[in-house]
N, CA, C, O and CB atoms as a CASP TS submission, in Angstrom:
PFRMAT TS
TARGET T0000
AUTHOR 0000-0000-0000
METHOD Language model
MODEL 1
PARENT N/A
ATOM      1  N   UNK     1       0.838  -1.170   0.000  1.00  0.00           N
ATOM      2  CA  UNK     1       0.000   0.000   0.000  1.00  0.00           C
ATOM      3  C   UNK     1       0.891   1.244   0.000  1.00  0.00           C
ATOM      4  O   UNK     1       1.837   1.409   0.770  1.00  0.00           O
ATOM      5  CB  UNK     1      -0.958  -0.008   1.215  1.00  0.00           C
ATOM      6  N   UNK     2       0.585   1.897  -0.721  1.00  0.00           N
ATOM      7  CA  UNK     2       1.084   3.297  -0.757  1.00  0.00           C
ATOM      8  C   UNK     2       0.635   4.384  -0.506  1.00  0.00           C
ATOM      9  O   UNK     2      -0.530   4.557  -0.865  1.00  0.00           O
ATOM     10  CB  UNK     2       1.383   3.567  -1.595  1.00  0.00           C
ATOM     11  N   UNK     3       1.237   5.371   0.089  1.00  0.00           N
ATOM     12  CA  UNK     3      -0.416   6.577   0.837  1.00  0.00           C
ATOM     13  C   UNK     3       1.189   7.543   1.026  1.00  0.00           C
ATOM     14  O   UNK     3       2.343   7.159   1.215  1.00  0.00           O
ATOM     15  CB  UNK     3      -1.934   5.859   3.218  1.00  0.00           C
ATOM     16  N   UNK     4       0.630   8.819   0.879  1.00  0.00           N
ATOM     17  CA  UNK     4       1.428  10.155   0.815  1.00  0.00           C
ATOM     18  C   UNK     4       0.606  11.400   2.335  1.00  0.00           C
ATOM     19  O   UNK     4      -0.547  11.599   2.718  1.00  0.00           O
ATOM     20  CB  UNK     4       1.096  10.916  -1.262  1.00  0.00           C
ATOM     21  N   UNK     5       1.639  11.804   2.650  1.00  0.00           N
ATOM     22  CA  UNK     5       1.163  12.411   4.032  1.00  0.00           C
ATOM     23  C   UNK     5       1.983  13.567   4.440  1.00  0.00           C
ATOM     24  O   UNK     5       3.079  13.569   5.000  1.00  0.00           O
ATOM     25  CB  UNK     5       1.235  11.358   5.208  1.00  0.00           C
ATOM     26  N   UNK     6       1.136  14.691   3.995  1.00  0.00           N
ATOM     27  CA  UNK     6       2.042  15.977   4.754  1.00  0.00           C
ATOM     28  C   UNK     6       2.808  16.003   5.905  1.00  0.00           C
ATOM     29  O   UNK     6       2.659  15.503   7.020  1.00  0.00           O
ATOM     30  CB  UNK     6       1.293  16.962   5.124  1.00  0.00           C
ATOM     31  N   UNK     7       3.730  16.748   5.356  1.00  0.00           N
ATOM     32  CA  UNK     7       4.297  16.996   6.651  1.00  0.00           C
ATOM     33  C   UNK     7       4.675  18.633   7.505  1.00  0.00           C
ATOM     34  O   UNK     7       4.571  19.654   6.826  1.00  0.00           O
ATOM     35  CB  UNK     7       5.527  16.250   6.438  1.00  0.00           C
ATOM     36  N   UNK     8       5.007  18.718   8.660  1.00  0.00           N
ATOM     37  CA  UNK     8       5.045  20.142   9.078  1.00  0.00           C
ATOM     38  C   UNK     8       6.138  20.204   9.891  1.00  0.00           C
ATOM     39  O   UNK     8       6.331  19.203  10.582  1.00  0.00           O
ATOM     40  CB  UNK     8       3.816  20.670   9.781  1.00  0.00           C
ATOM     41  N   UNK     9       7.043  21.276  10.013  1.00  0.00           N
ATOM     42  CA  UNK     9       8.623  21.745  10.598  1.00  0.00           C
ATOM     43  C   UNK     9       9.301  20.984   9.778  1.00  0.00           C
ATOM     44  O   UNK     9      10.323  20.765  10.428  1.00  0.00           O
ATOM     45  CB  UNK     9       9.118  21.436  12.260  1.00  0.00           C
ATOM     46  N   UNK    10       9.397  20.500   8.895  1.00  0.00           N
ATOM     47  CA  UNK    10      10.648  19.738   8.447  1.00  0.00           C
ATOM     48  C   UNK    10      11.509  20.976   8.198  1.00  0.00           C
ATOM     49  O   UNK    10      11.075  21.924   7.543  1.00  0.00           O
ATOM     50  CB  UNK    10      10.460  18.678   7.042  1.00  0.00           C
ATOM     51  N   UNK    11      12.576  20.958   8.661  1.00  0.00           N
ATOM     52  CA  UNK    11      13.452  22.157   8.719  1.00  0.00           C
ATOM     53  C   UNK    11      14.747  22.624   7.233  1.00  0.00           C
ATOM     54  O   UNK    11      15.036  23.657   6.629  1.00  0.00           O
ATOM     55  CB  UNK    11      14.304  21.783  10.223  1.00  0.00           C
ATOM     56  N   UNK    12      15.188  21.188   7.196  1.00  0.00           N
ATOM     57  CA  UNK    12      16.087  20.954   6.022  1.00  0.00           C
ATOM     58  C   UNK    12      15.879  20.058   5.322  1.00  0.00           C
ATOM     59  O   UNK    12      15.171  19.087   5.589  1.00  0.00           O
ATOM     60  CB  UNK    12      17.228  20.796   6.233  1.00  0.00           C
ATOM     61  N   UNK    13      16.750  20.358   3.855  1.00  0.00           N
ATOM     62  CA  UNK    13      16.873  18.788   3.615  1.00  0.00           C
ATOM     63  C   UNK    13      17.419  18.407   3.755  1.00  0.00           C
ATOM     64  O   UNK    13      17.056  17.231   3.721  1.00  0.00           O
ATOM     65  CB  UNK    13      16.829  18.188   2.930  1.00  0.00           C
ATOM     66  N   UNK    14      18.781  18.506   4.061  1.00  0.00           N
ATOM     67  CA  UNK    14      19.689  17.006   4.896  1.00  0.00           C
ATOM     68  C   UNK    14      19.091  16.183   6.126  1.00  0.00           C
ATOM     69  O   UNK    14      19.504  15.158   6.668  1.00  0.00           O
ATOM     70  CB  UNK    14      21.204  17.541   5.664  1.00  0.00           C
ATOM     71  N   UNK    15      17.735  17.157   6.437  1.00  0.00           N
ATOM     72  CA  UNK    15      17.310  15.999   7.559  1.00  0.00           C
ATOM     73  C   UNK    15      16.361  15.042   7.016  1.00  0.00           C
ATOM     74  O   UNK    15      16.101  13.909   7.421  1.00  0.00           O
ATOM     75  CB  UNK    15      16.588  16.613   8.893  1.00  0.00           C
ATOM     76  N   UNK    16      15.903  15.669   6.059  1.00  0.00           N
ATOM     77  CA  UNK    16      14.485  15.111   5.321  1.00  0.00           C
ATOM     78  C   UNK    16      15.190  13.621   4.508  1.00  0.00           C
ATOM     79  O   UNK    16      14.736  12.480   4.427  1.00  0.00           O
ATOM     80  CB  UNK    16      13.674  16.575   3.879  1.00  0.00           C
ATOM     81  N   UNK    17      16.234  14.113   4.081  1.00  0.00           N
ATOM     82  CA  UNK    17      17.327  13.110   3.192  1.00  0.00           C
ATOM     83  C   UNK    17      17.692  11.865   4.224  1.00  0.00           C
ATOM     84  O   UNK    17      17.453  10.699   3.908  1.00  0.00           O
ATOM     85  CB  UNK    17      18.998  14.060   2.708  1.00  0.00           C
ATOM     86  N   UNK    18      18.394  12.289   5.698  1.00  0.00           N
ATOM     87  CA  UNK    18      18.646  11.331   6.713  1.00  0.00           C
ATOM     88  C   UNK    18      16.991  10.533   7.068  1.00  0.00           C
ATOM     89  O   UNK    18      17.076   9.309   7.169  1.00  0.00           O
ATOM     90  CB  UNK    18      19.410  12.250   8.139  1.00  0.00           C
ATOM     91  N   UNK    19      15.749  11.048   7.230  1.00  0.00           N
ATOM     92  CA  UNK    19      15.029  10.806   7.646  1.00  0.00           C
ATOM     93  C   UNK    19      14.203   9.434   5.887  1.00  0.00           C
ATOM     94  O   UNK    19      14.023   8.221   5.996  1.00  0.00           O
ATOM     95  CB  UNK    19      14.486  12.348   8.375  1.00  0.00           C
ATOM     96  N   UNK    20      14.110   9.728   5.446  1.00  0.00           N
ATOM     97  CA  UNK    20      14.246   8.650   3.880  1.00  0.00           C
ATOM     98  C   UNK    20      15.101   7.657   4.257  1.00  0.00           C
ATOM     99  O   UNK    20      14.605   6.582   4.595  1.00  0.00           O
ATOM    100  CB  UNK    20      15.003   9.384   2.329  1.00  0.00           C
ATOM    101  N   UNK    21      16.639   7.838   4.270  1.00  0.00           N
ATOM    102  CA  UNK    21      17.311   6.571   4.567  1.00  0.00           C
ATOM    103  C   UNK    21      16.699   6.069   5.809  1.00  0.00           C
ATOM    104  O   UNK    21      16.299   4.965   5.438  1.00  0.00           O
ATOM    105  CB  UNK    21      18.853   6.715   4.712  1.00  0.00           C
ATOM    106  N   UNK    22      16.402   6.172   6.941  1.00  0.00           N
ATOM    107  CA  UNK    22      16.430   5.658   8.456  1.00  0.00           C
ATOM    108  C   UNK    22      14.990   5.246   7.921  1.00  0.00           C
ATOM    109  O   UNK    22      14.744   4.205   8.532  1.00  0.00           O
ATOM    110  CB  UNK    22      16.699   6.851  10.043  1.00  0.00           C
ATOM    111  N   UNK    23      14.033   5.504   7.181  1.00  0.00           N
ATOM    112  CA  UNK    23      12.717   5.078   6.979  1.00  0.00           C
ATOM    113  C   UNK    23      12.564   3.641   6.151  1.00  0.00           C
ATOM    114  O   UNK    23      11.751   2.730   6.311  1.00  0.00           O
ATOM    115  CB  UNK    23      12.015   6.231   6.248  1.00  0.00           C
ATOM    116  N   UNK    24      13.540   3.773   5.307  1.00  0.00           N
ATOM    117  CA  UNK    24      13.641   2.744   4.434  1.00  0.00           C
ATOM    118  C   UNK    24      14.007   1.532   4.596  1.00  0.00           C
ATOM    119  O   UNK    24      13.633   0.674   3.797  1.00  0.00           O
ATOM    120  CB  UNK    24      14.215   3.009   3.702  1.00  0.00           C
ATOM    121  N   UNK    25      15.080   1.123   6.026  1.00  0.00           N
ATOM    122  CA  UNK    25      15.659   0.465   6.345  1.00  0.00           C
ATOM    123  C   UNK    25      14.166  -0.423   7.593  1.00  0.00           C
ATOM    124  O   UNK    25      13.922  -1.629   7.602  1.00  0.00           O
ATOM    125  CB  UNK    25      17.109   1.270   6.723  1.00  0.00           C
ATOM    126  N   UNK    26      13.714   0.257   8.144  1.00  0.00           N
ATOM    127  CA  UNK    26      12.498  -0.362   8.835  1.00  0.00           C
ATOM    128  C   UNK    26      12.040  -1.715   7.882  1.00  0.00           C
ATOM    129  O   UNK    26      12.281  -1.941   6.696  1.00  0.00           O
ATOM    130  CB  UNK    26      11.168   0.877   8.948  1.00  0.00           C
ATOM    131  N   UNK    27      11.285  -2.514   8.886  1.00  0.00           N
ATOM    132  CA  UNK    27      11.031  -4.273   8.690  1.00  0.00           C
ATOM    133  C   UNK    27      10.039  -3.369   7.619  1.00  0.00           C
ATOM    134  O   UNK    27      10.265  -2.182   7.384  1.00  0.00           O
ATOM    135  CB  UNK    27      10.223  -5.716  10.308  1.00  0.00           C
ATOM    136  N   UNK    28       8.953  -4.099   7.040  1.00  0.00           N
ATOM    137  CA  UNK    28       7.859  -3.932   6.498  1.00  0.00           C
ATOM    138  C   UNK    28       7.798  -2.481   5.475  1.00  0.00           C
ATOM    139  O   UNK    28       6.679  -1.979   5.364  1.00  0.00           O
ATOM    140  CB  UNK    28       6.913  -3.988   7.663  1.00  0.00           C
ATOM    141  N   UNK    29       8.692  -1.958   4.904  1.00  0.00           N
ATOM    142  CA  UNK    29       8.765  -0.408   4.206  1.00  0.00           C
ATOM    143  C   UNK    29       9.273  -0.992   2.983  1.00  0.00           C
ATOM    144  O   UNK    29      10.353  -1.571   3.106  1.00  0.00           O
ATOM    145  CB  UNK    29       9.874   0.944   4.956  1.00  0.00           C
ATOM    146  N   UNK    30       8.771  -0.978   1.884  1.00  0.00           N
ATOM    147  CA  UNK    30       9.463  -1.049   0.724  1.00  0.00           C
ATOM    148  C   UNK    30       9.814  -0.313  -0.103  1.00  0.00           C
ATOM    149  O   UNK    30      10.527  -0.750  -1.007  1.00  0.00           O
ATOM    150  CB  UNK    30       9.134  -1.584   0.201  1.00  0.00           C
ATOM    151  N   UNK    31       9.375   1.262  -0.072  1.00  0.00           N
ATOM    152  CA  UNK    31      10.063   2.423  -0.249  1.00  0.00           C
ATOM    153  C   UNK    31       9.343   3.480   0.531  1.00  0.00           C
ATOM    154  O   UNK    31       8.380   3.310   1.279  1.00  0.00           O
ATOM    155  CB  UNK    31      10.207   2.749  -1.682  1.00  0.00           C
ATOM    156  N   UNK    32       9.951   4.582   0.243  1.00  0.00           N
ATOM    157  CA  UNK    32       9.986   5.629   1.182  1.00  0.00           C
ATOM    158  C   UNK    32      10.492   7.440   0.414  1.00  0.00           C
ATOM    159  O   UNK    32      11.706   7.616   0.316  1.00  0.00           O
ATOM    160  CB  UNK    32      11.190   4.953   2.402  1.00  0.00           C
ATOM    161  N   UNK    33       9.992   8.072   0.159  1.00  0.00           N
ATOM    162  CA  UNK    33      10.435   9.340  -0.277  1.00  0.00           C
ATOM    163  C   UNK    33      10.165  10.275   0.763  1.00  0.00           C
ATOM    164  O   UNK    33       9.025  10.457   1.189  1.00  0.00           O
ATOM    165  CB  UNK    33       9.826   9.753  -1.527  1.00  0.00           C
ATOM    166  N   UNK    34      11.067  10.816   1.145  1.00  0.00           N
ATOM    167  CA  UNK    34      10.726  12.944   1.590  1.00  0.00           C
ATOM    168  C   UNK    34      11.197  13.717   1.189  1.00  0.00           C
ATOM    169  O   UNK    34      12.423  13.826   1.230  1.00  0.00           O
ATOM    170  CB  UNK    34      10.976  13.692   2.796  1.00  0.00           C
ATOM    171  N   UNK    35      10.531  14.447   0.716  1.00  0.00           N
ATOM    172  CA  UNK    35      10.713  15.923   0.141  1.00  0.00           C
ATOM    173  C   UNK    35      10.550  16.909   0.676  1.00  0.00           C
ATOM    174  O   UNK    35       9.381  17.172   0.956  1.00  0.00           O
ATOM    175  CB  UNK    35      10.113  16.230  -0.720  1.00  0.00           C
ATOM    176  N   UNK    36      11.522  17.812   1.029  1.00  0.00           N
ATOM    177  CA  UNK    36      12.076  18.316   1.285  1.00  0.00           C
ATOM    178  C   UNK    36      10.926  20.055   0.780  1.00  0.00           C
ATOM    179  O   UNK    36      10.260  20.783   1.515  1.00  0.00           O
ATOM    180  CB  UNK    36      13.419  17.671   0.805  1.00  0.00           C
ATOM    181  N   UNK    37      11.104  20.100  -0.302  1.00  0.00           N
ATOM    182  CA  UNK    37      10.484  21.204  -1.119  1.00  0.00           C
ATOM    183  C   UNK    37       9.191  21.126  -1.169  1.00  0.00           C
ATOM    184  O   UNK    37       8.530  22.162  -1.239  1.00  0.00           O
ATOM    185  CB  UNK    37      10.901  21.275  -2.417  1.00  0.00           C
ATOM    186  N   UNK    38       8.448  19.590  -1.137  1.00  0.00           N
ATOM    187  CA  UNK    38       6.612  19.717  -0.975  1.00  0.00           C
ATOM    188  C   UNK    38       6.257  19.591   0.574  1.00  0.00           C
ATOM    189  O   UNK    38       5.150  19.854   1.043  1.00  0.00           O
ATOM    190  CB  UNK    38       5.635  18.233  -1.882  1.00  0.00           C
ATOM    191  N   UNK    39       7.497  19.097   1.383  1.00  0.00           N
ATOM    192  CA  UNK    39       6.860  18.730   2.862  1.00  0.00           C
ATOM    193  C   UNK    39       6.202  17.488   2.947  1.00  0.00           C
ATOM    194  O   UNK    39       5.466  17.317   3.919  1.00  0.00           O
ATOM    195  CB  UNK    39       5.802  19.728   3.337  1.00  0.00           C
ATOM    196  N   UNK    40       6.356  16.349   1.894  1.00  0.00           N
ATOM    197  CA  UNK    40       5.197  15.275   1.692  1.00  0.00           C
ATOM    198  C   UNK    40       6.305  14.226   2.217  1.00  0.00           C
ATOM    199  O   UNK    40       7.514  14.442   2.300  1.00  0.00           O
ATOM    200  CB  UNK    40       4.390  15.007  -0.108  1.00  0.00           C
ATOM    201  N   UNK    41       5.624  13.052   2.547  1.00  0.00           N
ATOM    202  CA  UNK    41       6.011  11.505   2.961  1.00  0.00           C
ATOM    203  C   UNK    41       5.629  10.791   1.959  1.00  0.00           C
ATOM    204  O   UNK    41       4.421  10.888   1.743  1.00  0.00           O
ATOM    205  CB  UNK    41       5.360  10.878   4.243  1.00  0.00           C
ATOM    206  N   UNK    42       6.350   9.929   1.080  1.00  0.00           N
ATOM    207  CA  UNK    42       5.406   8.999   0.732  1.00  0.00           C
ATOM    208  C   UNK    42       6.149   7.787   1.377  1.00  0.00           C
ATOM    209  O   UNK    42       7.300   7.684   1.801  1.00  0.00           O
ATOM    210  CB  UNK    42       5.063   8.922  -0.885  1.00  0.00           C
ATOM    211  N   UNK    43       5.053   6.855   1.306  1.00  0.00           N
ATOM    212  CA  UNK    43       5.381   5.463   2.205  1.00  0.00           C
ATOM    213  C   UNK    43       4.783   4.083   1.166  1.00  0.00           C
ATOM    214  O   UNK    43       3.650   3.921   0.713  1.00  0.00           O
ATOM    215  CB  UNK    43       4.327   5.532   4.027  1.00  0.00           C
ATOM    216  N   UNK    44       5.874   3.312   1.031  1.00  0.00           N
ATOM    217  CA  UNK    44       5.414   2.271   0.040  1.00  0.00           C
ATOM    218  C   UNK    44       5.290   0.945   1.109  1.00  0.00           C
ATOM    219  O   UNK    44       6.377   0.369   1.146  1.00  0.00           O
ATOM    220  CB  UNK    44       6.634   2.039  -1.380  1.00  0.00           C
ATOM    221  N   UNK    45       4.191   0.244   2.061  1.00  0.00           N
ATOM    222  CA  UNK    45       4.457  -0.459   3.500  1.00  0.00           C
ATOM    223  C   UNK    45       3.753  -1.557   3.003  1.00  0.00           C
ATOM    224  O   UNK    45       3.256  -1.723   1.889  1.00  0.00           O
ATOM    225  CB  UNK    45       3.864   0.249   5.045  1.00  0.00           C
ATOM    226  N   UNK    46       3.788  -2.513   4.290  1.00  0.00           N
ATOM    227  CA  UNK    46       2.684  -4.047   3.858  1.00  0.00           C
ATOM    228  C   UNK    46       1.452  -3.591   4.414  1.00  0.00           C
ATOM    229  O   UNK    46       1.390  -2.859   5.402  1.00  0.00           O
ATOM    230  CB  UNK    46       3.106  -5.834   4.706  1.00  0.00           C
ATOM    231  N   UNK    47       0.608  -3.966   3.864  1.00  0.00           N
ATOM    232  CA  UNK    47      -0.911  -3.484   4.430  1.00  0.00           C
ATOM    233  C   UNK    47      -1.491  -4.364   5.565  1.00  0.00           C
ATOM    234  O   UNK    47      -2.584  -4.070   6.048  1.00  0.00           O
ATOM    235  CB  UNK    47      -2.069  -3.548   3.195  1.00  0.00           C
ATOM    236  N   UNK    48      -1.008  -5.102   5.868  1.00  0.00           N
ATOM    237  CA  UNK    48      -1.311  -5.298   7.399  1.00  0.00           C
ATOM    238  C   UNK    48      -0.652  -4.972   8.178  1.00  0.00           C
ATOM    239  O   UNK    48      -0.888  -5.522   9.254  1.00  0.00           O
ATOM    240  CB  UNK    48      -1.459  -6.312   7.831  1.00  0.00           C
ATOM    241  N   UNK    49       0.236  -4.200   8.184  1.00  0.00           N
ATOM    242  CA  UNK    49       1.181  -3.867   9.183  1.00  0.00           C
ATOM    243  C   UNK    49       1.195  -2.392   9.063  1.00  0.00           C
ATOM    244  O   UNK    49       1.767  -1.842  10.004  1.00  0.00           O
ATOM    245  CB  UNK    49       2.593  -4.549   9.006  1.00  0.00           C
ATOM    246  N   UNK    50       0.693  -1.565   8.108  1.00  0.00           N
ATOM    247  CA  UNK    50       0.697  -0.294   8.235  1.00  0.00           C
ATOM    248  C   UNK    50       0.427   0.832   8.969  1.00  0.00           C
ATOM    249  O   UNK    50       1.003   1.906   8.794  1.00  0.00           O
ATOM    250  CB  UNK    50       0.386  -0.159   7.707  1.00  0.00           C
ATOM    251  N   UNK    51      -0.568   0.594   9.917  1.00  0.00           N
ATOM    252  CA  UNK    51      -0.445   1.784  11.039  1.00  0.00           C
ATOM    253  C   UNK    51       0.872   1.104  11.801  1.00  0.00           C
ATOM    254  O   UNK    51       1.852   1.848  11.852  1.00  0.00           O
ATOM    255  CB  UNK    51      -2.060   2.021  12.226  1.00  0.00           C
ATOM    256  N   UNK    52       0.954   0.373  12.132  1.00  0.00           N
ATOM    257  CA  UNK    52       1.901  -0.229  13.029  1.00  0.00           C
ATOM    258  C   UNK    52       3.546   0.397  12.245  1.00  0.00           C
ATOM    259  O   UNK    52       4.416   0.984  12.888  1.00  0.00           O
ATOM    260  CB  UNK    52       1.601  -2.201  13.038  1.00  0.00           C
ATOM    261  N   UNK    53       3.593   0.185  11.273  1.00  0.00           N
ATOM    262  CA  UNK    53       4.814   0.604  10.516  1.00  0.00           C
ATOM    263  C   UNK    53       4.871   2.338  10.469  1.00  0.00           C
ATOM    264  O   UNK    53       5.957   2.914  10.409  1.00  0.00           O
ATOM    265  CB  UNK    53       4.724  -0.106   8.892  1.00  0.00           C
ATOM    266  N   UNK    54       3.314   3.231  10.508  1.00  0.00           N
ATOM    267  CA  UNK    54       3.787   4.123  10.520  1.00  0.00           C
ATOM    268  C   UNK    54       3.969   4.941  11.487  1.00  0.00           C
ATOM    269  O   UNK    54       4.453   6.065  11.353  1.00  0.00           O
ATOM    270  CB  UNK    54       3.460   4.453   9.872  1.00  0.00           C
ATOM    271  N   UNK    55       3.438   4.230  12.989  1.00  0.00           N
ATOM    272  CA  UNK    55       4.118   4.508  14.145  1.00  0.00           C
ATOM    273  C   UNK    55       5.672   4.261  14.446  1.00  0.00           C
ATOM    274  O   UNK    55       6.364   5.149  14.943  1.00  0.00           O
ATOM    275  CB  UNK    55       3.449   3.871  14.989  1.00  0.00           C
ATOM    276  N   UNK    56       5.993   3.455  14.233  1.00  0.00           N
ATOM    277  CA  UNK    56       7.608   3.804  13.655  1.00  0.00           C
ATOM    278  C   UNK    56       8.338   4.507  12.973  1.00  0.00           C
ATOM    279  O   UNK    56       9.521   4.761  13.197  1.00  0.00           O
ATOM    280  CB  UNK    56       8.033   3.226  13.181  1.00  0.00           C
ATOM    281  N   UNK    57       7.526   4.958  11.882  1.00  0.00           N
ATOM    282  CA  UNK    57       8.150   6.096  11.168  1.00  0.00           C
ATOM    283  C   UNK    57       8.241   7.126  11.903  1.00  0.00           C
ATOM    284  O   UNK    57       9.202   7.896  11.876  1.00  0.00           O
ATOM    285  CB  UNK    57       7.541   6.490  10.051  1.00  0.00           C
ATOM    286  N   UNK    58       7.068   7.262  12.764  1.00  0.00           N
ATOM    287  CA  UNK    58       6.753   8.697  13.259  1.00  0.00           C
ATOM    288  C   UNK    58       7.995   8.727  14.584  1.00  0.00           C
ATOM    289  O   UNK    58       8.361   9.786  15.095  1.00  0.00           O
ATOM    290  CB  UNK    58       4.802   8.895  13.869  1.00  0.00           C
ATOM    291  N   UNK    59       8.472   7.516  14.951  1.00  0.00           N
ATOM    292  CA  UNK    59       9.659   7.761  16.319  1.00  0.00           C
ATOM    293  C   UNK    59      10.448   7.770  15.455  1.00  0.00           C
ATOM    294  O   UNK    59      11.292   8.563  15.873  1.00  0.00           O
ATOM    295  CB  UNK    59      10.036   6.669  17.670  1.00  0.00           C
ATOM    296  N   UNK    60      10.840   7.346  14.295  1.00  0.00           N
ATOM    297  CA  UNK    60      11.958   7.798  13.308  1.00  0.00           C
ATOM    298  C   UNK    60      12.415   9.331  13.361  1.00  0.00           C
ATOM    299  O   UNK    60      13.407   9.881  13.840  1.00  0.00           O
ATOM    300  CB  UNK    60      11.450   7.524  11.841  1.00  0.00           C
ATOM    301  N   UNK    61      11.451   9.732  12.771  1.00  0.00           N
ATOM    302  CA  UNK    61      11.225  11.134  12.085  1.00  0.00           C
ATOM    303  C   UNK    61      11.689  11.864  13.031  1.00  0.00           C
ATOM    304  O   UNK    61      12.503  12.772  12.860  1.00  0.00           O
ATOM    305  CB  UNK    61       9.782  11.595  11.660  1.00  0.00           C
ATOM    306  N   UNK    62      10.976  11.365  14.614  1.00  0.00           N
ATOM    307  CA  UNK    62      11.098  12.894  15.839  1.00  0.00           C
ATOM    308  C   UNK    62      12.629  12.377  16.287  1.00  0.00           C
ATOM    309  O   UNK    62      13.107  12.946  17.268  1.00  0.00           O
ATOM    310  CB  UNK    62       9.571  12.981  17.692  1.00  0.00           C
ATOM    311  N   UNK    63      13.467  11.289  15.605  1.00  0.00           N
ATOM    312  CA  UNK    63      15.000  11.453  16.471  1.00  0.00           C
ATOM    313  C   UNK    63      15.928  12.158  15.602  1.00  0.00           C
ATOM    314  O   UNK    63      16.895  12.698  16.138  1.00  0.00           O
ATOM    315  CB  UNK    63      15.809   9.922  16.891  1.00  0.00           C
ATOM    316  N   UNK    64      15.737  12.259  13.961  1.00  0.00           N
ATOM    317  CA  UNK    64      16.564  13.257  13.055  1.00  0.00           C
ATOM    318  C   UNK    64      15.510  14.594  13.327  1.00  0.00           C
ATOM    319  O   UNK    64      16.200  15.396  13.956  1.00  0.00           O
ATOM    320  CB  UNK    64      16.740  12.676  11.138  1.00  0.00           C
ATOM    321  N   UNK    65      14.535  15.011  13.183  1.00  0.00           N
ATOM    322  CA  UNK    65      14.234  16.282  13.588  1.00  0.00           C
ATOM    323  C   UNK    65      12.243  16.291  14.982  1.00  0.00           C
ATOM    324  O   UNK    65      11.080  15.916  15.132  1.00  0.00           O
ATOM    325  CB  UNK    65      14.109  17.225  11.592  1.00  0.00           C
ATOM    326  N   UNK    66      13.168  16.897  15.402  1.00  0.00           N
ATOM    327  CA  UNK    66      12.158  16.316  16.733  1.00  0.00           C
ATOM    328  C   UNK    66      10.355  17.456  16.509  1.00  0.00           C
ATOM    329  O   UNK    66       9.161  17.417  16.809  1.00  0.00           O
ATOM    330  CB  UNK    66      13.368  16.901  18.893  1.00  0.00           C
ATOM    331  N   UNK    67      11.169  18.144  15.932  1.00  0.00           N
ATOM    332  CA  UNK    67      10.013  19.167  15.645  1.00  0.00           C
ATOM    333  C   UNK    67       8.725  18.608  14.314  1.00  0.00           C
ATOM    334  O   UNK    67       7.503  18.722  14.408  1.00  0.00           O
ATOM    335  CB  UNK    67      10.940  20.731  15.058  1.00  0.00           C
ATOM    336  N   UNK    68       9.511  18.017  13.165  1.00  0.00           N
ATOM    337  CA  UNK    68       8.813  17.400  12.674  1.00  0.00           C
ATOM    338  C   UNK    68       7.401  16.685  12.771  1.00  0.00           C
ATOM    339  O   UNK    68       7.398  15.750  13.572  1.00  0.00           O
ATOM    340  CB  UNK    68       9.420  16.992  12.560  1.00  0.00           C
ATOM    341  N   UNK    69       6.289  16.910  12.173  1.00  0.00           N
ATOM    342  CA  UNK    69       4.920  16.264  12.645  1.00  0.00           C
ATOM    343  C   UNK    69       4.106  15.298  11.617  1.00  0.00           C
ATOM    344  O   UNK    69       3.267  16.040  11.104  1.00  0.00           O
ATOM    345  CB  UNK    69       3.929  17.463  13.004  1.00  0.00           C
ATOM    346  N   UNK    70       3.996  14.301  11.207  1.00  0.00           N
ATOM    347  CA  UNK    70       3.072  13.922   9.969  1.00  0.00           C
ATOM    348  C   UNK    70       2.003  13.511  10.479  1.00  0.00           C
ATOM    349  O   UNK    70       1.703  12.765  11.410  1.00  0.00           O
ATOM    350  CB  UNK    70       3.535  12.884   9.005  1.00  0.00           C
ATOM    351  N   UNK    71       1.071  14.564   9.157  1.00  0.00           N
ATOM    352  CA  UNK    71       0.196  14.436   8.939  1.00  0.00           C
ATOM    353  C   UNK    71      -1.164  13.279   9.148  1.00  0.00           C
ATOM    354  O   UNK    71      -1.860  13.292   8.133  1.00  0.00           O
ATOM    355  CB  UNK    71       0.598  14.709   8.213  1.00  0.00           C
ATOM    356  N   UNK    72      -1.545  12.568   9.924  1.00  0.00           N
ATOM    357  CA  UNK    72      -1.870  11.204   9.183  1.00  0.00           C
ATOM    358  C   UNK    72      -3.403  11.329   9.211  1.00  0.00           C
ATOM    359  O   UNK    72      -4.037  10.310   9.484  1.00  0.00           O
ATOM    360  CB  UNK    72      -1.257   9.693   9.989  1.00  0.00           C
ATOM    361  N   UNK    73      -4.020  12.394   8.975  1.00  0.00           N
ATOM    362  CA  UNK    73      -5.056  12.451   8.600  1.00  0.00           C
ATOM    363  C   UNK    73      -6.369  11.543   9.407  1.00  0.00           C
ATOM    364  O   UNK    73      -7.522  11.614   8.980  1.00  0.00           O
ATOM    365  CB  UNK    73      -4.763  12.202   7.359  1.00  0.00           C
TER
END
């Protein structure tokens, strides 16, 4: 499943860039983009495991920038 999700404070992109690699490497993620310039997440995950996977992202995200918030609608 794939699903795209604003994001808010992302400060740079070298963090947005660190925060992609550290996302990608997670069990269950089979790709992963942040951008930097739209503020967006996209998340390519297994669909039974997906909230679960993107509560991990989200303790990802707040240890390269703590201010960081996604979206999850």
């Amino acid at each position: 499943m794939t699903k795209k999700f604003k994001l808010t404070d992302l400060d740079c992109a070298n963090c947005a860039a660190k925060m992609e690699n550290a996302i990608k490497k997670l069990d269950g993620v089979h790709d992963a983009s942040v951008s930097f310039m739209t503020q967006r997440l996209t998340v390519d995950a297994d669909d039974e495991r997906f909230e679960e996977i993107m509560d991990q992202i989200e303790k990802t995200c707040r240890k390269v920038e703590p201010d960081c918030r996604i979206l999850r609608k």
